[in-house]
BALOBA-1460 file (C-alpha; in Angstrom, 3 decimals):
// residues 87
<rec num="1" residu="x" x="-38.606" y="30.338" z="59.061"/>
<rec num="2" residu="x" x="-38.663" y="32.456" z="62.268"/>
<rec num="3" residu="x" x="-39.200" y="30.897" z="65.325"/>
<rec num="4" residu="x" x="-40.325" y="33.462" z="67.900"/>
<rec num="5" residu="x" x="-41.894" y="33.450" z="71.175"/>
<rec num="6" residu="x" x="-42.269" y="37.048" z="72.112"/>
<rec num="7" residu="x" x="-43.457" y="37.501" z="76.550"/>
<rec num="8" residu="x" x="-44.568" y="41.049" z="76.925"/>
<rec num="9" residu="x" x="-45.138" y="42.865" z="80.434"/>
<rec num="10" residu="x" x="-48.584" y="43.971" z="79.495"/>
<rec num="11" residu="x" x="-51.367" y="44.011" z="76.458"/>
<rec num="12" residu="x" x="-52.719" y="47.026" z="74.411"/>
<rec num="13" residu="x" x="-52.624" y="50.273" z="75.688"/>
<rec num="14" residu="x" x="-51.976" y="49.037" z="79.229"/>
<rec num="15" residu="x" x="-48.980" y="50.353" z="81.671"/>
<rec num="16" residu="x" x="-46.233" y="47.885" z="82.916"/>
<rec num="17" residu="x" x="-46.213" y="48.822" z="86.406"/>
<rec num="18" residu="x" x="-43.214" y="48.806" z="88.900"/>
<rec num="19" residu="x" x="-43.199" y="46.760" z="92.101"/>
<rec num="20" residu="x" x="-40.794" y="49.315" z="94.071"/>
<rec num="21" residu="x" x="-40.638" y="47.027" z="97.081"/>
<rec num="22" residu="x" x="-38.866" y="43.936" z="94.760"/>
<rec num="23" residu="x" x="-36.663" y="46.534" z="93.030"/>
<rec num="24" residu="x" x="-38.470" y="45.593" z="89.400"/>
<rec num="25" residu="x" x="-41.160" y="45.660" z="87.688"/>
<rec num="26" residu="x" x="-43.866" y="43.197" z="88.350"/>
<rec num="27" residu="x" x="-43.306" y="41.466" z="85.176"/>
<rec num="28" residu="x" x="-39.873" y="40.575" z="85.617"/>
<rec num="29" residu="x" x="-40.175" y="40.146" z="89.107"/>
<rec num="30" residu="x" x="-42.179" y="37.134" z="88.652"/>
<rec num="31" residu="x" x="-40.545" y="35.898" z="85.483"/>
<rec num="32" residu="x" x="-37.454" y="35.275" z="87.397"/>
<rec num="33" residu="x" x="-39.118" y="34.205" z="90.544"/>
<rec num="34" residu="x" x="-40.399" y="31.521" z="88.791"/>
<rec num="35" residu="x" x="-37.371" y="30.953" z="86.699"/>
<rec num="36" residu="x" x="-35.326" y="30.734" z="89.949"/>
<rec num="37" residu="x" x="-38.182" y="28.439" z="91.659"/>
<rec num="38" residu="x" x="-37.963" y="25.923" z="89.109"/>
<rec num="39" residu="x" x="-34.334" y="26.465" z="88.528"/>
<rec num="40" residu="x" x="-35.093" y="27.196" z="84.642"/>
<rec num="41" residu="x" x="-37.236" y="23.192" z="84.612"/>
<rec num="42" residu="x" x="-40.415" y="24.839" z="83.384"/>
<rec num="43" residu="x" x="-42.292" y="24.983" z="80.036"/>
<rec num="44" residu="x" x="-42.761" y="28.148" z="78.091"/>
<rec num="45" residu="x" x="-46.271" y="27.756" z="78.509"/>
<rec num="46" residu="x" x="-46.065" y="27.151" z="82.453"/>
<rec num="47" residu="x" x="-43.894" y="30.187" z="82.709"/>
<rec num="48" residu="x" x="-46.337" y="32.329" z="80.731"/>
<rec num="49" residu="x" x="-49.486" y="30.828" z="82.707"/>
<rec num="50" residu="x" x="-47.667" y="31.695" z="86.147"/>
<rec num="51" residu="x" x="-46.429" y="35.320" z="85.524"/>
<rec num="52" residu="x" x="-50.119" y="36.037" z="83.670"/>
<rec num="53" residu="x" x="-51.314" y="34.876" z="86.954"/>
<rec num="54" residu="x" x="-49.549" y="36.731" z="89.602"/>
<rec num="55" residu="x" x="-48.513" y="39.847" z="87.497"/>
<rec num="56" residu="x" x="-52.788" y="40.235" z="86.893"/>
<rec num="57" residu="x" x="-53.510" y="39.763" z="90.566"/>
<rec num="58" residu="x" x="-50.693" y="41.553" z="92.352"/>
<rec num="59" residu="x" x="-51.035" y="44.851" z="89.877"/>
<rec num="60" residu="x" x="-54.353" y="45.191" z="91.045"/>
<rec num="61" residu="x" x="-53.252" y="44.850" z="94.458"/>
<rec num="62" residu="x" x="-50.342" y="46.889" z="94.245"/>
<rec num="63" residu="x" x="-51.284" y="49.337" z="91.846"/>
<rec num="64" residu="x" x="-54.651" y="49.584" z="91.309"/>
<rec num="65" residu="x" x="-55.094" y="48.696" z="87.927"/>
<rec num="66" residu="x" x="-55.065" y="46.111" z="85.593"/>
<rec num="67" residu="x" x="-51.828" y="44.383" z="84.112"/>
<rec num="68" residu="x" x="-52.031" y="41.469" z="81.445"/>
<rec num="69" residu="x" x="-48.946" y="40.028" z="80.270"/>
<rec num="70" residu="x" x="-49.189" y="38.397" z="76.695"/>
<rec num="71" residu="x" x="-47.042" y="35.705" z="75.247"/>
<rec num="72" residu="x" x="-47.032" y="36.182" z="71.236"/>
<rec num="73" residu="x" x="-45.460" y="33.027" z="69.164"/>
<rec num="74" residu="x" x="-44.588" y="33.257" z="65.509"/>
<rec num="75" residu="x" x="-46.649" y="31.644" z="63.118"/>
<rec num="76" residu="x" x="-44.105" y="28.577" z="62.724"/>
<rec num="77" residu="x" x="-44.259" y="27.835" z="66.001"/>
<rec num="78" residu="x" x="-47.589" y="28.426" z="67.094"/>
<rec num="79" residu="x" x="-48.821" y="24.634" z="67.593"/>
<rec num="80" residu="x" x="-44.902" y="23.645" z="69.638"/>
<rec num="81" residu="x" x="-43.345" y="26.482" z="71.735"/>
<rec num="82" residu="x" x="-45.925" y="25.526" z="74.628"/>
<rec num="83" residu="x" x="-43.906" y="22.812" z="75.146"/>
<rec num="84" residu="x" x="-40.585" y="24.241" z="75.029"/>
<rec num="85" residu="x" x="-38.086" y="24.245" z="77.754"/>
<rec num="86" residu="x" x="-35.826" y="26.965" z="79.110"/>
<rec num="87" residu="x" x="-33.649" y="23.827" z="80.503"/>
């Protein structure tokens, strides 16, 4: 059995992009803003749903182009990691 939840910074053949004023890239700047936010009291889903959010609207703001983080589950664990907690 594998149970994997796999967040990546961006989908297919797009760039991950930097935010050079935050010091990271977008993707992990808003994955731990929001971890830090909620203190680490946030589903995997909610955390997904909020760095898809802002890292898609602030690369095109920032950079110009288009940034789509993806979260990937195994097979075992497609129909429960939603629901999963960091905390």
């Amino acid at each position: 059995e594998c149970n994997v939840v796999v967040f990546s910074a961006s989908y297919g053949d797009e760039t991950a992009s930097s935010y050079s004023k935050m010091g990271h890239g977008l993707f992990t700047y808003y994955l731990l803003k929001e971890l830090k936010d909620t203190k680490g009291d946030v589903t995997l889903k909610q955390l997904g749903d909020y760095v898809t959010k802002e890292v898609g609207r602030q690369s095109l703001i920032i950079n110009n182009k288009p940034q789509t983080p993806t979260v990937i589950s195994s097979k075992e664990v497609e129909d429960s990691w939603e629901n999963w907690k960091l905390k």
